[in-house]
C-alpha positions in Angstrom: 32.4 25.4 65.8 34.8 27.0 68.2 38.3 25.6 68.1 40.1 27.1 70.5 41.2 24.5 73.3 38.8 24.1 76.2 41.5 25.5 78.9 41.9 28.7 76.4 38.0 29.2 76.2 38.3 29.3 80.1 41.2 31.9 80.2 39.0 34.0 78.0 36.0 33.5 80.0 37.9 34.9 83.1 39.6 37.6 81.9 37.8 40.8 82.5 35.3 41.8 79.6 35.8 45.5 81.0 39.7 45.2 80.9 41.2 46.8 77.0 43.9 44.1 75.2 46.6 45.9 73.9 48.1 44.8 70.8 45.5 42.9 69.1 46.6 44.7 65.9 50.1 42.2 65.6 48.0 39.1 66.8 49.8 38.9 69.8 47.4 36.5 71.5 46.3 33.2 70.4 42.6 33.7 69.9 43.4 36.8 68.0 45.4 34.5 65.7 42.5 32.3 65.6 40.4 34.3 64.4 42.1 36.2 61.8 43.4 32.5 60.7 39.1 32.1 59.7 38.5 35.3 58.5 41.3 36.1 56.5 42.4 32.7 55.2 44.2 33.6 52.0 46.3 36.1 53.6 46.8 34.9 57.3 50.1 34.1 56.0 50.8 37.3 55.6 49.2 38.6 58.8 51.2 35.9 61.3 54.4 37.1 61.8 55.9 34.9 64.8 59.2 36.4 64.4 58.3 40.2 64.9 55.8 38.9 67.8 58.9 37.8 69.7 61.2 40.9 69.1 57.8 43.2 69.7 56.9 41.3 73.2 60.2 41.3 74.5 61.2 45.7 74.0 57.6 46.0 74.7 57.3 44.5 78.7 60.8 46.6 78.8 59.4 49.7 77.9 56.1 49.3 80.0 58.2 48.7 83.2 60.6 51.4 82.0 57.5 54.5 81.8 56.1 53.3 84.8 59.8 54.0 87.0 59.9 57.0 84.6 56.7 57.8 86.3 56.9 56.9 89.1 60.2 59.1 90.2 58.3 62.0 88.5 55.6 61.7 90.8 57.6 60.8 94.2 59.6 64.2 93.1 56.9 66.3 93.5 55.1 64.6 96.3 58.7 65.0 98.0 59.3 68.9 96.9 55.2 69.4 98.1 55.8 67.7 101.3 59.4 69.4 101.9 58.0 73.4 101.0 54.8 73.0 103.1 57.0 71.6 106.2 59.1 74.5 105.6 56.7 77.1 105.1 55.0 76.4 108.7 58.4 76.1 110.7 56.8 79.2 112.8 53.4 77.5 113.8 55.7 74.5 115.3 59.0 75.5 116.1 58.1 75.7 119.7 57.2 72.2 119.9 59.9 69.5 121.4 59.7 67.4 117.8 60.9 70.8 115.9 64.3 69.8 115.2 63.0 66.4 113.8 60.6 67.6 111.7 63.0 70.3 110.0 65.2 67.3 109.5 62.6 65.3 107.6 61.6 68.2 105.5 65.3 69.0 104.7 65.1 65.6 103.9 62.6 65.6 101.5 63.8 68.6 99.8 66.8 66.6 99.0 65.1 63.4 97.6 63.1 65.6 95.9 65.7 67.4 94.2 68.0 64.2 94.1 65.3 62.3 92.3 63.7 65.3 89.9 67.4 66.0 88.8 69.1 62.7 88.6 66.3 60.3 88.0 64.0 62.3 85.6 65.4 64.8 84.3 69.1 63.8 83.1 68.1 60.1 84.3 68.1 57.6 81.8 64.6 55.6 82.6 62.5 57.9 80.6 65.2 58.1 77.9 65.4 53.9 77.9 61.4 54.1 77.6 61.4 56.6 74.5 63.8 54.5 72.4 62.0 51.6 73.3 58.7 52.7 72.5 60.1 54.1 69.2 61.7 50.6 68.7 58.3 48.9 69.1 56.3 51.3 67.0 58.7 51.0 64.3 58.2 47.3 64.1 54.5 48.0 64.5 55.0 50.4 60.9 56.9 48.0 60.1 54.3 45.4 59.9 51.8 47.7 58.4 53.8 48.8 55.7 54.7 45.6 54.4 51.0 45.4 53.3 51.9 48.5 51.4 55.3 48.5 49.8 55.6 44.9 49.9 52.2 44.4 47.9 54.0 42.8 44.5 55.5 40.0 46.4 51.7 39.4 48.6 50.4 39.3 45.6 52.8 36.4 44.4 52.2 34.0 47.0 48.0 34.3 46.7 46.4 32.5 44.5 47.9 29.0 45.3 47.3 26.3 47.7 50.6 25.4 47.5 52.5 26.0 50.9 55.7 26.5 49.1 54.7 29.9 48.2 53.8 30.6 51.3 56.9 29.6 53.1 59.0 31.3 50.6 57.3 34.7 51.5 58.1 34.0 55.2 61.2 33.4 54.2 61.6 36.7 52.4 60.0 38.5 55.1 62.1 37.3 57.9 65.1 38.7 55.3 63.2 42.2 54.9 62.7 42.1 59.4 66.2 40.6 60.2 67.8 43.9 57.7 65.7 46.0 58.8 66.5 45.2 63.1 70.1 44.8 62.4 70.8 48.1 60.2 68.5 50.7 61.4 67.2 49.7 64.9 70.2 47.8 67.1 72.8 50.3 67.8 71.0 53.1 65.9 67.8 53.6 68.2 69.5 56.5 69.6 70.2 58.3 66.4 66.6 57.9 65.1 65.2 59.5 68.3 67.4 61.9 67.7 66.6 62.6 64.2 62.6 62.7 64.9 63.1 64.6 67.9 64.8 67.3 66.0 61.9 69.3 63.9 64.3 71.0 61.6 64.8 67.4 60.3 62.3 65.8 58.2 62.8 62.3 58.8 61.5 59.4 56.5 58.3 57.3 57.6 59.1 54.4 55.5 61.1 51.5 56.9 61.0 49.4 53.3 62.8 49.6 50.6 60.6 52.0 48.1 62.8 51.2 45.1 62.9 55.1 44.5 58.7 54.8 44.3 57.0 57.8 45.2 53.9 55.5 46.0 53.4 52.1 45.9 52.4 50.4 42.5 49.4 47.9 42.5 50.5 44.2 40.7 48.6 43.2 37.7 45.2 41.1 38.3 46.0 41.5 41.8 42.6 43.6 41.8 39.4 41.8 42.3 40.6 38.8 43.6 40.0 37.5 46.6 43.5 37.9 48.4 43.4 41.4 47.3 39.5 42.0 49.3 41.1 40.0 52.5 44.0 42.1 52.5 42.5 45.6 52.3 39.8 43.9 54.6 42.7 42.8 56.9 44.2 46.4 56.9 41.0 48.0 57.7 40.6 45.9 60.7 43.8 45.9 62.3 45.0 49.4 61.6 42.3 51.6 61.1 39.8 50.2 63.4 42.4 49.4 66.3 44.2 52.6 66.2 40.4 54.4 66.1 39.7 52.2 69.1 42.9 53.1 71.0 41.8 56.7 70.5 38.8 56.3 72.0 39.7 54.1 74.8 42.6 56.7 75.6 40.2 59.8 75.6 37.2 57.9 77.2 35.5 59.5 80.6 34.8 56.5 82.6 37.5 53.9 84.4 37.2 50.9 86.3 40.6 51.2 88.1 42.6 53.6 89.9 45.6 52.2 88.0 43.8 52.8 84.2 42.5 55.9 85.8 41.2 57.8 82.1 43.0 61.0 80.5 40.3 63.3 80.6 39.4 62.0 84.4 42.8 62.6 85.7 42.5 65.9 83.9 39.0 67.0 85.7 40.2 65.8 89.3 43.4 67.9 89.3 41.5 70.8 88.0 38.7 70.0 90.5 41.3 70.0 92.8 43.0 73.0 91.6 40.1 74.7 91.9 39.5 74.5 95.5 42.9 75.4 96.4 42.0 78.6 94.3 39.0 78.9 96.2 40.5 78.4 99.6 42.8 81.1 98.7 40.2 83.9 97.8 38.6 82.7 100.7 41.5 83.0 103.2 42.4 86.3 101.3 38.9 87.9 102.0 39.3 86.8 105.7 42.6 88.4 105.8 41.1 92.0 104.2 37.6 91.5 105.9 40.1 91.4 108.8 41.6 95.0 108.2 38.7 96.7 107.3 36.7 95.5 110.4 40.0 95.3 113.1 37.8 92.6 114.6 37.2 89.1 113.7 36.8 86.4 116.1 39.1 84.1 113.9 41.6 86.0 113.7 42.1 87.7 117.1 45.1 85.9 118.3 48.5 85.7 116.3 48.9 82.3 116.4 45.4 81.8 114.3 47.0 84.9 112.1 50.0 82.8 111.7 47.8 79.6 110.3 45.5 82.0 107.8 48.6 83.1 106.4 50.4 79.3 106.7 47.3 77.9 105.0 47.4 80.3 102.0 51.3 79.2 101.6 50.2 75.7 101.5 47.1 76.0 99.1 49.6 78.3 96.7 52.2 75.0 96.9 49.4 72.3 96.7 48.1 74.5 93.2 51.8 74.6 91.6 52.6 70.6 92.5 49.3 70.5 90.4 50.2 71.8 87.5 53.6 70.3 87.3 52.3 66.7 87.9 49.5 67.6 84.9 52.6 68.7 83.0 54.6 66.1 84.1 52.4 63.6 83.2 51.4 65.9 79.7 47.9 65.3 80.0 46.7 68.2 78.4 49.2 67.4 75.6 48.2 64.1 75.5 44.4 64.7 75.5 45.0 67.1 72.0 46.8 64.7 70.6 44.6 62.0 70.8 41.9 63.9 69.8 43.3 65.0 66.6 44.8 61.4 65.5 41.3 60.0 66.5 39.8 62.9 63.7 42.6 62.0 61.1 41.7 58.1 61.6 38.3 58.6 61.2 38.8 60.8 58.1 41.2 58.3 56.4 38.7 55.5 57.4 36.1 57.4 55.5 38.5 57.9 52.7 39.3 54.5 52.9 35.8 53.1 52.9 34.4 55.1 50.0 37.3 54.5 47.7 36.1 52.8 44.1 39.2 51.3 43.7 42.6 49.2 44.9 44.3 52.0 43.8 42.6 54.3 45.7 42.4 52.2 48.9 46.3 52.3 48.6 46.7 55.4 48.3 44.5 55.7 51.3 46.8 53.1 53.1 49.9 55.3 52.3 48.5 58.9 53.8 47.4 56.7 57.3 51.0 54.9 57.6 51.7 59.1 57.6 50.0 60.0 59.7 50.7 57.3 62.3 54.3 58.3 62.1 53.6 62.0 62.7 51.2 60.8 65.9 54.5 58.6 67.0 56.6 61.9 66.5 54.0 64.2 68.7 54.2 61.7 71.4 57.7 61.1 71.4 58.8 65.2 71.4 55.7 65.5 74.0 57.3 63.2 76.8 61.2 64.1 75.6 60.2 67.8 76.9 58.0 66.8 79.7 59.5 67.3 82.9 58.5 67.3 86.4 59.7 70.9 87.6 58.5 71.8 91.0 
């Protein structure tokens, strides 16, 4: 028997099945929490965490709208710098014309935004710098709420086992405790710091956000083992971390989109280099036109120097359309981004292996401890990535 409401079974009917949900891993939305509330009824206590969902939503929409004006001015910079460079570069086919003067205007113009916009709002600018401490504040609380399941395991463990709600309120309780320390001492006011520190690769900065006690790894509670808390919870884990992050991988590396505005990774990648590619083209082309022109003295296209003076415009304009090309691909670090996802998407599916053929709870944590790793080095890659990206033209 369903039990959502009838209004949220319509909601879900109309939103689009092709459209991904972000975030389904913290139980962000209501029929996620439903359902994890019947399959993982021993623990959901543990899993529902209304008090990170609130300070995760709120940095979260910040940091989306942040990245896309980050964006945004990257890619007006070089549409600007393009547009300026190619008006200047064919001031001689037009500088006869009575709109001349206006036209060097607007591409002195444009060579100014550009520059006014690459310099001040990208690359000292602090958009993208607001989104990178915001995104590290999210995914922190995302670790966060993973590793609780890890290094917090003891005190789990303590409130299974009973019906009694008491025990289950007093883990809230303490968990709200662990968040609220953890916010106030190494996240407000100190955001700037930790970017610093993992942006610096000299530095080898700590994964864990708990407490370890001085642990080197975490230690399993007695008769925890078998029961049925302990099956939901590893159960829980494999769900919400290793199966989400596998499918973010894939959903950020697949080849087909539905929307210009979720355009894929690897198909932004093959248009610009489709792109690229006929500019390289035109340019042999117009080249060989040019020498075809010297070793024959005679070619109808070229007999006049005006039609000289466009050949040699042209090839100007497919060299400048080539480099805006490359900086928006580097801009943007999709090739970067690409590797990177490709690698974390092998190391998930490794550990997910790992994870699945482990004979023990022991093992299985173990397992848990190498993936909270390796999600902090991913953070670290992407973070460093956009830090250096820039968009140069």
């Amino acid at each position: 028997m369903n039990i959502l409401p009838k209004y949220k079974q319509l909601q879900m009917l109309q939103q689009p099945l092709l459209e991904h949900r972000y975030n389904d891993d913290l139980l962000l939305r209501e029929e996620n929490r439903e359902q994890a509330k019947e399959e993982f009824q021993s623990i959901y206590h543990v899993l529902d965490d209304p008090y990170l969902r609130s300070k995760f939503q709120n940095v979260n929409e910040q940091a989306n709208l942040a990245k896309k004006h980050s964006r945004n001015l990257g890619l007006l910079s070089v549409l600007f710098g393009l547009a300026s460079l190619m008006g200047a570069s064919s001031e001689a086919i037009w500088e006869n014309y009575k709109w001349a003067e206006t036209l060097a205007i607007i591409s002195g113009c444009f060579g100014i935004f550009a520059a006014g916009i690459g310099f001040f709002g990208v690359m000292i600018g602090d958009r993208k710098t607001k989104w990178l401490h915001m995104r590290l504040y999210t995914e922190r609380l995302r670790q966060w709420y993973f590793q609780t399941m890890i290094w917090r395991i003891s005190e789990i463990a303590q409130s299974l086992g009973t019906d009694n709600p008491d025990a289950h309120n007093e883990y809230r309780q303490l968990r709200q405790k662990w968040l609220s320390g953890f916010i106030n001492e190494q996240l407000n006011g100190k955001i700037d710091s930790m970017l610093a520190s993992i942006l610096d690769a000299n530095n080898p900065s700590e994964p864990w956000v708990h407490d370890r006690h001085e642990q080197q790894y975490p230690k399993l509670p007695q008769d925890f083992e078998g029961s049925e808390g302990c099956a939901e919870l590893f159960a829980a884990y494999r769900k919400l971390r290793f199966l989400e992050q596998l499918g973010y991988a894939n959903y950020m590396l697949r080849e087909t989109g539905y929307s210009l505005l979720s355009f894929p990774l690897c198909k932004q990648q093959k248009l610009i280099s489709f792109i690229w590619l006929m500019a390289f083209t035109g340019l042999v082309g117009l080249h060989a036109l040019i020498l075809s022109e010297h070793l024959f003295k005679y070619l109808p296209p070229l007999d006049t120097p005006q039609a000289q003076l466009i050949v040699h415009v042209s090839i100007i304009w497919l060299a400048l359309v080539a480099i805006a090309l490359r900086t928006l691909e580097e801009g943007l670090t999709i090739p970067h981004e690409i590797e990177r996802y490709q690698e974390y998407r092998a190391n998930v599916r490794n550990l997910l292996s790992q994870f699945d053929s482990a004979k023990n709870a022991k093992e299985k944590i173990l397992v848990m401890f190498e993936m909270e790793v390796v999600v902090f080095e991913e953070m670290r890659s992407f973070l460093r990535t956009n830090h250096n990206a820039t968009f140069v033209f």
